[in-house]
N, C-alpha and C positions, 0 to 999 in steps of 0.2 A: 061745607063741601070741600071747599078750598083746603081746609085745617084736615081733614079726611085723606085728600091725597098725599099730604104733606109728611101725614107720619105711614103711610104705604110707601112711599119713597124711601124713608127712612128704613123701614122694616128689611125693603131689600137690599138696600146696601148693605147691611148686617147679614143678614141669610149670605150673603156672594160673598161676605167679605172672610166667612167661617167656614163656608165650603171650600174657598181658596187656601185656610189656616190648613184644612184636616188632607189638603192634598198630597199622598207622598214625595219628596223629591224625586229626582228625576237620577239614574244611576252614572255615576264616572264613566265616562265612554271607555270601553273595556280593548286590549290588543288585538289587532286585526291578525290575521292566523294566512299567512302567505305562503304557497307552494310556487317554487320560483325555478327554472330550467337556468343553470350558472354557467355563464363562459368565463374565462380564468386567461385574464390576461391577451385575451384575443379569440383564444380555443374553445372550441366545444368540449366541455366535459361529459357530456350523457346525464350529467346527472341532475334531478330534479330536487332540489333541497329546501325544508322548511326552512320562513323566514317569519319574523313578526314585527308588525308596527303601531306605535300608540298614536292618539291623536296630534298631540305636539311634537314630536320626534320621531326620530330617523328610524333604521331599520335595525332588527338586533338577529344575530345567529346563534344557537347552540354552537360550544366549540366539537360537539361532535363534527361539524357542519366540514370545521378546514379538517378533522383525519381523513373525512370520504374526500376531500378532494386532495390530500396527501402533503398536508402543510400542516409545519410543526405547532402546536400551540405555544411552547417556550418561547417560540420568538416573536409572536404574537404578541408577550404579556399575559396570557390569559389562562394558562395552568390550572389545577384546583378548581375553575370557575366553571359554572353551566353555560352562560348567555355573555353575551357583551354586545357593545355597539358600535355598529360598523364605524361610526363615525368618532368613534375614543381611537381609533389605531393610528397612528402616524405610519407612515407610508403605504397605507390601506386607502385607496378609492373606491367607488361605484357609481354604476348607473342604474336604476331601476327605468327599466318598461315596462309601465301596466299593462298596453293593449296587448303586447307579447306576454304577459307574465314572464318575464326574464329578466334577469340581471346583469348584470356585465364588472365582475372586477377587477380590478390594476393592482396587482401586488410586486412592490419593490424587489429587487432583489436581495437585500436585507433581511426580508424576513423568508425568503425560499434557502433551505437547508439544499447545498450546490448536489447535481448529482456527479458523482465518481468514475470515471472512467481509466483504467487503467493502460500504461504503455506496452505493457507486456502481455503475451497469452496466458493467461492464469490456467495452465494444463500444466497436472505431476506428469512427471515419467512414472512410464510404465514397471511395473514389479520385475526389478530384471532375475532372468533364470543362468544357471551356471552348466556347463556341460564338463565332466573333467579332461583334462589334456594337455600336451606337451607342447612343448617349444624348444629347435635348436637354432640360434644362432650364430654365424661364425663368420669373421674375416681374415682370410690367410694375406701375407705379406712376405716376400724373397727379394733376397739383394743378392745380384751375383756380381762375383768381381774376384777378388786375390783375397778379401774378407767375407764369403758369403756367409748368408745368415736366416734366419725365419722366424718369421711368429705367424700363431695364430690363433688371435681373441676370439673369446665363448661367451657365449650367454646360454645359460640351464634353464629353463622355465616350467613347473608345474602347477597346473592349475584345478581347485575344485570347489566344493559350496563351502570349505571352510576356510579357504584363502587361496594366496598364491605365493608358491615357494621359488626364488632366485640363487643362480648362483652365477657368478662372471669371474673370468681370470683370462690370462694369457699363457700362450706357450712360446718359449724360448729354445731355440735352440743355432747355435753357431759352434765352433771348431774350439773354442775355448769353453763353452757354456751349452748345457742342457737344462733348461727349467720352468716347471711351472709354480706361476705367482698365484696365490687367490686373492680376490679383488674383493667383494662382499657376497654374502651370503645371508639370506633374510625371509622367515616368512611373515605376511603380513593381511592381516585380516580385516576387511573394511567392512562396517554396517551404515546402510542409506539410511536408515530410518532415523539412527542418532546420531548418526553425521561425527562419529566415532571411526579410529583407525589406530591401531595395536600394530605394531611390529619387534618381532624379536631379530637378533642379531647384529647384522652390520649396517648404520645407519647415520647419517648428518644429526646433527642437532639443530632445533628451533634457535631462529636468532631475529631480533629486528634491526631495524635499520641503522641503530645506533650499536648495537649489539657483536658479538662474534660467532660463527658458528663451528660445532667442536665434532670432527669424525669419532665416530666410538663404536663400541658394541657392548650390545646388552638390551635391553627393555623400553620402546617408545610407546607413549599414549599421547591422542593429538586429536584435534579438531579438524576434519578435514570438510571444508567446503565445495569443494572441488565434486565429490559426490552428487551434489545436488548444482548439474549446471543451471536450470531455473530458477535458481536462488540469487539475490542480490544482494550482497553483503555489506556495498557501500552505499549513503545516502545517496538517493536519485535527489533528481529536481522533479517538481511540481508547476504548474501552468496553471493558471487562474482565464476564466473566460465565462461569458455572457453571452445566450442566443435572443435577441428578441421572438424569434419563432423558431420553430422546429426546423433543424440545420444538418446539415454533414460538417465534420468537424476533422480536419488534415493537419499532422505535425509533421513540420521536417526537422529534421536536425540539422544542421551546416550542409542543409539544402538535398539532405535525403530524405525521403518520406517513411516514416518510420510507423503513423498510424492513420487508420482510415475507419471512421465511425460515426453514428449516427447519435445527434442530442436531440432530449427535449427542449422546451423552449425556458430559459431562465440560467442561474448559473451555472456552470459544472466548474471540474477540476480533472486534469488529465494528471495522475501520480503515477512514480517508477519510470522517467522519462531517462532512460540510456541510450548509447552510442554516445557519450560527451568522456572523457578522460581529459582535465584542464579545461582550460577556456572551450568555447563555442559558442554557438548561437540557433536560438531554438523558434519557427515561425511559425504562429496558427492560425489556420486560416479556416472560416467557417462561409459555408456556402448555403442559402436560404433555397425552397420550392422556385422562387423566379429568377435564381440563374446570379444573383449577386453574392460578391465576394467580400469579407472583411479580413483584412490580413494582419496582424498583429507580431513583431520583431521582439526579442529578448535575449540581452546578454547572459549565458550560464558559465556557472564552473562548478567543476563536478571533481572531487580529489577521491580516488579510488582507494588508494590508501587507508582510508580513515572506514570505520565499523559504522553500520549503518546502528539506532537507538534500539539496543535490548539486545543485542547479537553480541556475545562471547569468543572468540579464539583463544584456545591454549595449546600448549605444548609441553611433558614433564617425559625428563630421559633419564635413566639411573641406569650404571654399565661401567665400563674402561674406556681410555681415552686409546684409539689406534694408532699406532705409531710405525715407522717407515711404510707407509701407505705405496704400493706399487712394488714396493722390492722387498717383503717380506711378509709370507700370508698369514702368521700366527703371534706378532708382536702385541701385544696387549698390557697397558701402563696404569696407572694410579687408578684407585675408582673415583667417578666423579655422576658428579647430581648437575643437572641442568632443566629450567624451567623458564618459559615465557607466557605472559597473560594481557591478552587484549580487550574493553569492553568499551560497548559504545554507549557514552550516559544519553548522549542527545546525537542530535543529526550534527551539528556543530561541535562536539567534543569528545573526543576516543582518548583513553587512557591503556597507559602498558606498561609494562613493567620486565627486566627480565631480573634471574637470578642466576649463581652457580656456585658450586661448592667442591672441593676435591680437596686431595692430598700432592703434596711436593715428589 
């Protein structure tokens, strides 16, 4: 009996030992599938973003994940890629809350692309219209005495959509002298759009600072910036700053307040910062919802002189050189060529050049 139980013992251990052989494995714990409500650095974003996590490790996002919340994937590192993990990113934190389903991240300002704020009103002028019409101007002048005398300067002005025609001189007249001088005479036709300006007649020539400038008459073509007063042809300075949260953001200049605007929270840049010609000094001060201030001091200099990067100046004159200017109104001498050319390669370097050419 004993020998009987002995091998029924036997038998089940084998039966258990083959049903445990033919049991399937048990499957790799598979990624958990997280919908997660994201605050960003403090803020609520509204949005509800999928998230995943494996058994052993942290938690991983689709890089869809930072365009909905408006961060760049380049700076990330993670480009080309579908998923990454939160915890590969160096200056990437979080927090998970499960009982909230939400998350909480801290992103450096490193990897936030700054937002841009500009110092200037980015408004064109308006399309200007032309009405046609004249102009006289005139200042009389009498000397009386034992020599008396007179003059009396003009200005001609006509004006209409295809330009504006000038003419200026003076009248003479005393007991030895009757005469009138002409001074110039020029019409001259300017286009905003390409910041082009044509003039014929009587006119200065282009010169820079090292340069000379030559009265002539004949034929100008010329860049005029002047056209376009909301243009800024010289490099501005630029201000670097950081909100921890959503701020008002004030620049003064050497203590005028020049702009008033509202950031988000993380880096920006305030660009095109003018009123500086030479040295100054530029303050920004950024003021939070509960009333605190951060103020930040900078020395600027700012050379007006110099072409801002990608901006052109020229100048080309081909005509006569005028001669007895004031006391002769039809003098006209050698012909001559005269040209100037300015460009900006960088915000740090303007190059220029002039030329000129004539005859003896």
């Amino acid at each position: 009996m004993g020998r009987q139980r002995w091998w029924i013992g036997i038998w089940l251990l084998a039966w258990w030992w083959g049903a445990l052989a033919q049991t399937p494995a048990m499957p790799p714990p598979q990624e958990e599938e997280l919908f997660l409500e994201v605050m960003l650095n403090g803020e609520a974003t509204g949005l509800i973003l999928r998230f995943t996590r494996g058994a052993s490790s942290g938690l991983r996002s689709s890089v869809q994940n930072l365009r909905d919340l408006e961060l760049d994937p380049k700076l990330f590192g993670v480009e080309g890629r579908q998923e990454f993990d939160l915890d590969g990113v160096k200056g990437l934190s979080y927090s998970y809350d499960a009982a909230r389903q939400s998350i909480a991240l801290r992103v450096d300002d490193a990897l936030r692309a700054p937002i841009e704020v500009s110092a200037r009103t980015q408004r064109l002028p308006g399309k200007a219209t032309v009405t046609p019409g004249a102009v006289i101007n005139y200042d009389a002048f009498t000397r009386l005495g034992t020599d008396r005398s007179s003059s009396v300067a003009n200005e001609l002005r006509y004006f209409n959509a295809g330009g504006v025609l000038t003419s200026t001189g003076v009248f003479n007249y005393s007991s030895q002298l009757r005469q009138y001088i002409r001074f110039d005479t020029a019409w001259v036709h300017a286009d905003p759009d390409t910041l082009e300006t044509w003039q014929v007649g009587d006119f200065i020539s282009s010169s820079l600072n090292w340069s000379r400038s030559l009265r002539m008459g004949g034929v100008q073509w010329r860049r005029s910036f002047d056209l376009r007063p909301d243009l800024l042809t010289f490099p501005a300075a630029t201000l670097t700053g950081s909100a921890v949260v959503p701020s008002a953001v004030s620049l003064y200049i050497n203590g005028v307040r020049q702009v008033d605007t509202a950031v988000p929270s993380g880096p920006f840049i305030v660009n095109q910062v003018a009123g500086i010609n030479g040295a100054g000094q530029a303050t920004l001060v950024t003021h939070d919802a509960a009333g605190r201030a951060v103020s930040t001091t900078v020395p600027l200099y700012v050379d007006t002189r110099m072409l801002a990067a990608g901006l052109t100046d020229y100048s080309v004159e081909l005509g006569a050189l005028r001669r007895r200017y004031t006391t002769a109104s039809f003098d006209y001498g050698a012909p001559v060529l005269s040209g100037s050319v300015r460009r900006g390669l960088s915000d740090s370097l303007t190059l220029e050049a002039h030329a000129e050419a004539g005859r003896d």
